[in-house]
C-alpha positions as CSV (number, residue, x, y, z in Angstrom):
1,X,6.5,73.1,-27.3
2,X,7.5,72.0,-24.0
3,X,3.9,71.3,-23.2
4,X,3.8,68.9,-26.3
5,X,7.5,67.2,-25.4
6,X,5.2,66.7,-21.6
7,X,2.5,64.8,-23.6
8,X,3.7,62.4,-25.6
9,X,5.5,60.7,-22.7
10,X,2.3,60.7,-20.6
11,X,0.1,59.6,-23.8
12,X,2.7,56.3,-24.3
13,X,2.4,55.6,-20.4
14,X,-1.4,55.2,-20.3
15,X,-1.4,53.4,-23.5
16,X,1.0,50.8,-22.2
17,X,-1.3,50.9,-19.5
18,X,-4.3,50.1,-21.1
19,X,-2.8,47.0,-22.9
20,X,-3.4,43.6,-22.2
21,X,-1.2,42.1,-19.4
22,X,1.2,39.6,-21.5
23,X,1.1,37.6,-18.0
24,X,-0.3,37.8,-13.9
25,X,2.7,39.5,-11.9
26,X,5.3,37.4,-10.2
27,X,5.0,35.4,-7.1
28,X,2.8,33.5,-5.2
29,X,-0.6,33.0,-5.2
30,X,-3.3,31.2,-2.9
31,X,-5.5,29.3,-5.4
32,X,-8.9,27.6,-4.3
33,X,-10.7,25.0,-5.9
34,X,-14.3,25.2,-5.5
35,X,-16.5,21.9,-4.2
36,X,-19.6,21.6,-2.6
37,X,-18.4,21.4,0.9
38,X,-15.9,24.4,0.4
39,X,-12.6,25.4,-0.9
40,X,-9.4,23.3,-1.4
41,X,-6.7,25.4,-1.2
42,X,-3.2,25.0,-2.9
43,X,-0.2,27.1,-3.4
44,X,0.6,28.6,-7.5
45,X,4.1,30.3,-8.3
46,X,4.1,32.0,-11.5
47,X,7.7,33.3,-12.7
48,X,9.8,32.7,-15.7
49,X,13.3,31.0,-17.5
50,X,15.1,32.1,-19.8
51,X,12.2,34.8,-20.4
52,X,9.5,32.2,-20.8
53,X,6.3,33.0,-18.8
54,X,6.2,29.5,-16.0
55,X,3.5,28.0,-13.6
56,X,4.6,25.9,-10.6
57,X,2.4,24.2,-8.6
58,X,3.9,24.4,-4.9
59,X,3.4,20.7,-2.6
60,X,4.8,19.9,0.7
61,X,8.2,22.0,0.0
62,X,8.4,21.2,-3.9
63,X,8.0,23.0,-6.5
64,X,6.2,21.4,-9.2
65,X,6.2,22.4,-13.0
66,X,3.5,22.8,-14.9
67,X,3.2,21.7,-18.5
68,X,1.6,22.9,-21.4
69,X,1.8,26.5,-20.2
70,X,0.1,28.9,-22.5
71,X,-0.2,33.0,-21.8
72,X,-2.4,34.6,-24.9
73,X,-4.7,37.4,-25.1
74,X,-5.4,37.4,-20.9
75,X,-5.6,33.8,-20.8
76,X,-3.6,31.2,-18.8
77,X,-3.8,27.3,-19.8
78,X,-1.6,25.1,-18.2
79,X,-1.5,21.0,-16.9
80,X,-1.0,20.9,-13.5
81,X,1.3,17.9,-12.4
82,X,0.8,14.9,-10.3
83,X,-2.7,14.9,-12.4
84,X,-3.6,17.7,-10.7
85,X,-6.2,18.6,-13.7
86,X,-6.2,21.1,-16.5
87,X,-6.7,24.7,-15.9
88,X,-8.1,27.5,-18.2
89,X,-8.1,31.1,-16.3
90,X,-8.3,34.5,-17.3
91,X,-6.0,36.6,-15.5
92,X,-5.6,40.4,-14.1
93,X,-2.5,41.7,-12.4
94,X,-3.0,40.2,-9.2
95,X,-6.1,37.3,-10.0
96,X,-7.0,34.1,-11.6
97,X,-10.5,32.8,-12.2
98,X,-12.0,30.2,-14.3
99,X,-12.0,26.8,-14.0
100,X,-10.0,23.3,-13.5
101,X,-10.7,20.3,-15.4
102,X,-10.0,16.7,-13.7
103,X,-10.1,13.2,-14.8
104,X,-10.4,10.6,-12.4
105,X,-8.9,6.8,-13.0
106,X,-12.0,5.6,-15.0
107,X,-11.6,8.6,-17.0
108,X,-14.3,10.7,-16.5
109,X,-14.1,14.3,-16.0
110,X,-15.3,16.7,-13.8
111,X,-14.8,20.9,-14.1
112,X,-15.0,22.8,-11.0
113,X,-14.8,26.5,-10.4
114,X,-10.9,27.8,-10.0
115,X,-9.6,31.1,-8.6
116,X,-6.5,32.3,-7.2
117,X,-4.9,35.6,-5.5
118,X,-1.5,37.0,-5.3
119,X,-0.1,36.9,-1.9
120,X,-2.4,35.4,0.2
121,X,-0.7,33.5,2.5
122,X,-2.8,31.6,5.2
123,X,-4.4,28.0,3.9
124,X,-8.0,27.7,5.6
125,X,-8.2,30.4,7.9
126,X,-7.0,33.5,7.7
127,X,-6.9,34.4,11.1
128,X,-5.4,31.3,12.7
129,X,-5.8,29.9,16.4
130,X,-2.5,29.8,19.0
131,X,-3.8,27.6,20.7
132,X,-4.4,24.3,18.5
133,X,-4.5,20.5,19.1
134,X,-1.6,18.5,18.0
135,X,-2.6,16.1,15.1
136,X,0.8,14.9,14.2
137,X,1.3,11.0,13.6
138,X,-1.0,8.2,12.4
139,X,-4.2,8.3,11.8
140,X,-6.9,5.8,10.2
141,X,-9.2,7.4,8.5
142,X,-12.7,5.1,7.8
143,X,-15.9,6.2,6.6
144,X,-18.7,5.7,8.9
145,X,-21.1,5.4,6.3
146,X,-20.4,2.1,3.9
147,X,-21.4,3.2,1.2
148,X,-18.5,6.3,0.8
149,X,-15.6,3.4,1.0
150,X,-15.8,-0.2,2.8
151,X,-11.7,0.0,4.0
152,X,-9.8,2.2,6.1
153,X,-6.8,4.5,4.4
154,X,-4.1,5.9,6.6
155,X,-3.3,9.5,7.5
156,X,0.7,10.7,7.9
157,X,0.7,14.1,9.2
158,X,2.7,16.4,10.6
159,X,1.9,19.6,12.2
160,X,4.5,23.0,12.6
161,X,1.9,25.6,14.9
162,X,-1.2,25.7,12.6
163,X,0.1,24.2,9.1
164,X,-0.9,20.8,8.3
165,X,1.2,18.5,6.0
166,X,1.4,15.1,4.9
167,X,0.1,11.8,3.1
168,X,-3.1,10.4,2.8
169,X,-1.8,6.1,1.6
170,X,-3.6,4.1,-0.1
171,X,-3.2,0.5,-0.9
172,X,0.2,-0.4,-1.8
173,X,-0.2,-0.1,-5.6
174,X,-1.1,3.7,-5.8
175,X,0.8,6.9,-5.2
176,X,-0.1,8.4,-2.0
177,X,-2.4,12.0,-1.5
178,X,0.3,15.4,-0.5
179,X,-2.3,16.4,2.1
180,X,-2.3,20.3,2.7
181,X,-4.4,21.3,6.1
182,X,-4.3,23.7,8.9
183,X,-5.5,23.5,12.5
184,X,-7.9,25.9,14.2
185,X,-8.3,25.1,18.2
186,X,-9.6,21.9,17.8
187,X,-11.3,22.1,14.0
188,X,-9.1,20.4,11.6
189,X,-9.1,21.1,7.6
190,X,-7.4,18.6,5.2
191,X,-7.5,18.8,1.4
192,X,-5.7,17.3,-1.7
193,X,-5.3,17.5,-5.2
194,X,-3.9,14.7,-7.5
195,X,-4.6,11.7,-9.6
196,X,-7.9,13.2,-10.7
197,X,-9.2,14.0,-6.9
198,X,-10.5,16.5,-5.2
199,X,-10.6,15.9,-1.7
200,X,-11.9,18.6,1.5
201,X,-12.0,17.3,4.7
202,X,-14.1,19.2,7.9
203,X,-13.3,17.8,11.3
204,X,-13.1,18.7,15.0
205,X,-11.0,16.8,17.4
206,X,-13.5,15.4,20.0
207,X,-13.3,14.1,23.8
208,X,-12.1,11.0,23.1
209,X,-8.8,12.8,20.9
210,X,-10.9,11.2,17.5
211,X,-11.2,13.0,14.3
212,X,-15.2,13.9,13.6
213,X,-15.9,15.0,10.6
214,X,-17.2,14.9,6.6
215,X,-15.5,14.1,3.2
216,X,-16.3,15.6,-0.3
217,X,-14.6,14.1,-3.3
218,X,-14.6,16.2,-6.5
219,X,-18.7,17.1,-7.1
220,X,-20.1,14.3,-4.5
221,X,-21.9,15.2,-1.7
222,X,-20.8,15.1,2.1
223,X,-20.0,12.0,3.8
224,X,-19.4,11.3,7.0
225,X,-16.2,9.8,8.5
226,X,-14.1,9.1,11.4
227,X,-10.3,9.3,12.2
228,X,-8.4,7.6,14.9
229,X,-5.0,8.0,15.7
230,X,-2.8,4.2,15.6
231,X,0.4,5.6,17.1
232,X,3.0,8.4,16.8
233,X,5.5,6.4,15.5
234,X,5.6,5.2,11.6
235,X,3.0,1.7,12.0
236,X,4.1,-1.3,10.4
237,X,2.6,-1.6,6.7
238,X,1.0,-4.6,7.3
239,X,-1.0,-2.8,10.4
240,X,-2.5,-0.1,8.9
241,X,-2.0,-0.4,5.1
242,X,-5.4,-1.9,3.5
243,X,-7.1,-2.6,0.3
244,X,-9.0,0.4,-0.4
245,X,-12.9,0.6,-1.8
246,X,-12.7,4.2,-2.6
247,X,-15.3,5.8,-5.7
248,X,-12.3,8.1,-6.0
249,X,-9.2,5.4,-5.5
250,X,-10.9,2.8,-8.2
251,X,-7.9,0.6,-10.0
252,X,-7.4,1.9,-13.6
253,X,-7.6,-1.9,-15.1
């Protein structure tokens, strides 16, 4: 008898075990968004309020909500905000994978590969350099092919050892980018995701202090560009601030 009164706790355990996870564990995830030229990372929390499962999507200090947020049957659906797309994962415990869905201004829609991790915490690389350059201030960013955009944007970053943070502006009508990058000696990784854009930057800091490197936008190939620094100081608008020709930074009218 005292075997049996053994059994049927064990028996419940491995049977509530077995059941499907009503939602991922708590916390914070690294998430990736696959493109051509690599990953674009970002930052998930998942928690709850007032018992109701939540997704935030984490940018430049804020916490973001999520709308639309759907756990059924080991399945997460959510809209990410600042049109960060829609995304449709299965989850484990600890794991995401599936896929985000964007739209850019025109309206047409891309789906790229999705997955995410519990508590990883580094952005690029995992194993950091300390010993990086200092990419903090202005930047103008051009294309050095013509045919990727026809107008320099501008670059606001700022720079805490490694970490990378900022604002990639547009032309005064449109929202700017939260850029999220990391240094690495003198390679520099920028990304963002918002307004129906996927953008990865690769670049190494060259002799003359420029920024070298390639763009990829959503599912587009790699183009080449070319950043220079203006000054360290916030530039006048007027200075740096241009119309922008971007395939990915089209006016929606």
């Amino acid at each position: 008898m005292s075997k049996l009164r053994l059994l049927f706790p064990l028996l419940a355990m491995l049977s509530t075990g077995c059941s499907r996870l009503d939602s991922p564990v708590a916390g914070d995830y690294r998430a990736v968004v696959e493109v051509k030229g690599g990953q674009v990372p970002l930052e998930l929390r998942i928690g709850s309020q007032g018992g109701t499962p939540q997704l935030w999507l984490l940018q430049d200090g804020d916490a973001l909500a999520a709308t639309a947020v759907q756990f059924h049957e080991g399945v997460l659906e959510a809209q990410l905000p600042e049109g960060a797309g829609n995304l449709k994962v299965s989850f484990s415990r600890k794991q995401l994978k599936g896929e985000l869905q964007i739209a850019d201004p025109l309206g047409k829609t891309e789906t790229l590969p999705f997955n995410a991790e519990l508590n990883q915490r580094f952005r690029f690389v995992a194993q950091a350099s300390t010993d990086n350059a200092d990419i903090s201030g202005y930047w103008q960013l051009s294309a050095i092919s013509p045919d990727h955009f026809s107008a320099p944007v501008t670059l606001q970053l700022r720079q805490s050892f490694d970490a990378v943070d900022g604002k990639l502006i547009l032309d005064q009508g449109s929202k700017p980018l939260t850029l999220y990058g990391q240094a690495n000696g003198d390679d520099v990784y920028l990304s963002a995701l918002s307004q129906g854009r996927t953008l990865l930057f690769k670049g190494k800091v060259d002799q003359h202090g420029d920024l070298q490197g390639q763009i990829w936008i959503n599912s587009s190939q790699a183009q080449p560009a070319i950043a220079t620094r203006i000054k360290d100081e916030q530039p006048d608008n007027e200075e740096v601030v241009r119309k922008v020709a971007l395939p990915w930074a089209v006016p929606t009218r």
